[in-house]
C-alpha positions as CSV (number, residue, x, y, z in Angstrom):
1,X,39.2,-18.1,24.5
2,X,36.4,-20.6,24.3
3,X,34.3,-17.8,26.3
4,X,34.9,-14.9,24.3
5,X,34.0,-16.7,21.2
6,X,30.6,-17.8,22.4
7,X,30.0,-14.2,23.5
8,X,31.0,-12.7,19.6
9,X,28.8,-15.1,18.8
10,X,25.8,-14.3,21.2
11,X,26.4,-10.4,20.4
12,X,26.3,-10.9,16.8
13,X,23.0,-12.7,16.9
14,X,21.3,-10.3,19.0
15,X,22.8,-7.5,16.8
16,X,20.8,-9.7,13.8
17,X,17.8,-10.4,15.9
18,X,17.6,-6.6,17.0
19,X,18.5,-4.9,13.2
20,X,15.2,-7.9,12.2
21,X,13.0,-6.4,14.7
22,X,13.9,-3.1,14.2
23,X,13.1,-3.2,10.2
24,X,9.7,-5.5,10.6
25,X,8.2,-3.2,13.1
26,X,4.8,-3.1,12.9
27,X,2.9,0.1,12.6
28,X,-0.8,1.1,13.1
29,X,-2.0,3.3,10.6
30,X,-4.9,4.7,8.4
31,X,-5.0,3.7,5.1
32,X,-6.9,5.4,2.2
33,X,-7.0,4.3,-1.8
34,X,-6.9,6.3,-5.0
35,X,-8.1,5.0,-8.1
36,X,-7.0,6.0,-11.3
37,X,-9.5,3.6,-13.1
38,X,-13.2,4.9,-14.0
39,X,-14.3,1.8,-12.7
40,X,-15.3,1.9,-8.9
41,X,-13.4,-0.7,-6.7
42,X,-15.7,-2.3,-4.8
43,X,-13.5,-3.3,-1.9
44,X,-9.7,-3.8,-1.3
45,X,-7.8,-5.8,1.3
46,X,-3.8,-5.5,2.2
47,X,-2.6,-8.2,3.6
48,X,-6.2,-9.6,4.5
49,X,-4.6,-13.2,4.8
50,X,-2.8,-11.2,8.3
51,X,-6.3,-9.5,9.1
52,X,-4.3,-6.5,9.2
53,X,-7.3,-4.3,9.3
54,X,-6.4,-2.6,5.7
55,X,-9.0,-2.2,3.3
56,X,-11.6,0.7,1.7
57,X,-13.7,1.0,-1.3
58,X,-12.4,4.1,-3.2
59,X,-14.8,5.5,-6.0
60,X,-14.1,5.5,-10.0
61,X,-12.0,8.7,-11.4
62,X,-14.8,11.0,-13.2
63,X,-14.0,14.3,-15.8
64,X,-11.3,16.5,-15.1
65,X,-9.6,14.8,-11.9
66,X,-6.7,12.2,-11.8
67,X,-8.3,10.0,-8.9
68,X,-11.4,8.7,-7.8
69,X,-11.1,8.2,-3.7
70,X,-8.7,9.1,-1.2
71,X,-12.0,10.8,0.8
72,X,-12.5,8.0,3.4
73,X,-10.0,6.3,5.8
74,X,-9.9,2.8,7.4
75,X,-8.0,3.3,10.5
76,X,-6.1,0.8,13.0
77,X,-4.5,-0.7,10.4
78,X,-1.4,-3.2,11.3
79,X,1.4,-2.7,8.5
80,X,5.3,-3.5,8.9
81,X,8.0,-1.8,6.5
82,X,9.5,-3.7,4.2
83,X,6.8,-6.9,4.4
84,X,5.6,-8.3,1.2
85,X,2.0,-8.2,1.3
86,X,-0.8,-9.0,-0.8
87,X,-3.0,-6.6,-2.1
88,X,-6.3,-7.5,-3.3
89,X,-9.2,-5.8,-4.9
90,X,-12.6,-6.2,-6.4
91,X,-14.3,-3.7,-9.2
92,X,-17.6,-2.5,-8.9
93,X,-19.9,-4.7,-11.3
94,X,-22.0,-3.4,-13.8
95,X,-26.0,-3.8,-13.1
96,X,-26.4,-5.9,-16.6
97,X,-23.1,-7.6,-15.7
98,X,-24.9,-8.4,-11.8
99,X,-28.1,-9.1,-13.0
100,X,-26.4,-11.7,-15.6
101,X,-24.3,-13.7,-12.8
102,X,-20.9,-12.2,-14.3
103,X,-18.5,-12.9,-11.8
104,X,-16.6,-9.4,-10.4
105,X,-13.7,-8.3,-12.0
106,X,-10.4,-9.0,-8.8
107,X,-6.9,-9.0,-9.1
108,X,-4.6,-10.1,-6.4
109,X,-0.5,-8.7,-6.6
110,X,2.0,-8.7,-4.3
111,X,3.4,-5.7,-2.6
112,X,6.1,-4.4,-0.6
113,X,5.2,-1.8,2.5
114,X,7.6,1.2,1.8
115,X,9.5,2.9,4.4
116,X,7.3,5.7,6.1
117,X,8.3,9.1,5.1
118,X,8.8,9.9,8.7
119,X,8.7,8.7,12.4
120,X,5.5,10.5,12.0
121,X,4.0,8.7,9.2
122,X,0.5,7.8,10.0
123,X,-0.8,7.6,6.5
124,X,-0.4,5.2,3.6
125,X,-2.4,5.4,0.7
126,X,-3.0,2.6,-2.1
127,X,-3.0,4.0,-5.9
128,X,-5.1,1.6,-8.2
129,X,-3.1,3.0,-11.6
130,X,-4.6,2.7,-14.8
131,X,-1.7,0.5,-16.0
132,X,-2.4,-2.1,-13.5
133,X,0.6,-0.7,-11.0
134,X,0.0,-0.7,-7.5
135,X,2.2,1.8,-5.9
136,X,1.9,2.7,-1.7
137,X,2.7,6.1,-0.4
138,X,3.3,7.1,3.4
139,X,2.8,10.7,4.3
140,X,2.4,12.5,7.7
141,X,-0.7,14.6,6.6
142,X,-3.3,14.2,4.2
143,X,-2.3,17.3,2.7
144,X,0.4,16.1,1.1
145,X,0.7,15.9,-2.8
146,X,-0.9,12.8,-4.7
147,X,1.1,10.8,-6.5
148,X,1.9,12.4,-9.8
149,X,-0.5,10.7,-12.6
150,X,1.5,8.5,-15.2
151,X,1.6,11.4,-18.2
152,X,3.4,13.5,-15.8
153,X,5.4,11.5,-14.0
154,X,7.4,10.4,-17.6
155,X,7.8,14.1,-18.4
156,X,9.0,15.2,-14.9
157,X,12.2,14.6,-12.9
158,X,9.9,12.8,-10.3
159,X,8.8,13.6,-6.6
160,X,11.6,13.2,-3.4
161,X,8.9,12.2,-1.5
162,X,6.8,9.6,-3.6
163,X,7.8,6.2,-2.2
164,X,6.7,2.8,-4.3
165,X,5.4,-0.7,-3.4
166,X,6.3,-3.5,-5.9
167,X,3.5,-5.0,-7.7
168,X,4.0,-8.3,-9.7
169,X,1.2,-10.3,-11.5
């Protein structure tokens, strides 16, 4: 009896340990960011205190389009479902604001790595959102749909295939 109790107990454990692994797997990936702000982002790191390899520098939204970004990649970057990361960025200064010693405008918020859309998932993209919200979305291909800018995402029924990170402050 004293047997088959220790063995429950060892099976449970490595059902635990094995359902842990399973869900922190880490993923290598290519990471891209959209910015809904004018402003340029100078940089952003996710999970830089890891040196997870995730960061870019995605361009200020101009006239007529929803982002700014999205056009370059920083691939070989380590990321693992359901971590809580932190996400850090940097806007672009000003040349009066650089030329008077202003500090740079950077926020740090935390954020949790979605589930990928697929096995196949080897994209996640950062959205800088006007509001301050940082939401992550995995795709398979870059052709897939943006996320849905704020004004229509209130009036619409929402996307099956948008997938949020958590941002607090």
């Amino acid at each position: 009896m004293h047997r088959l109790l220790r063995l429950t107990g060892l099976t449970a454990f490595l059902w635990l340990v094995g359902c842990d692994a399973v869900l922190s797997q880490s993923r290598t990936v290519c990471v891209t960011g959209y910015n809904q702000n004018e402003r340029g982002i100078h940089e952003f790191w996710l999970d830089d205190e890891n040196k997870s390899g995730c960061w870019g520098n995605p361009s200020g939204r101009t006239r007529g389009y929803p982002w700014g970004g999205g056009g370059k990649f920083s691939c070989g970057c380590n990321v693992a479902p359901g971590k809580q990361v932190s996400l850090f960025w940097e806007f672009v200064q000003t040349p009066e604001d650089f030329d008077a010693k202003v500090p740079p405008e950077q926020r740090t918020v935390q954020v949790t790595i979605p589930q990928p859309e697929s096995p196949s998932s080897r994209y996640l993209r950062v959205y800088f959102m006007e509001d301050g919200s940082t939401p992550l979305q995995w795709v398979d291909d870059m052709g897939a749909p943006e996320l849905i800018p704020r004004q229509v995402r209130e009036t619409s029924k929402g996307d099956a295939h948008e997938q949020h990170g958590t941002a607090t402050r």
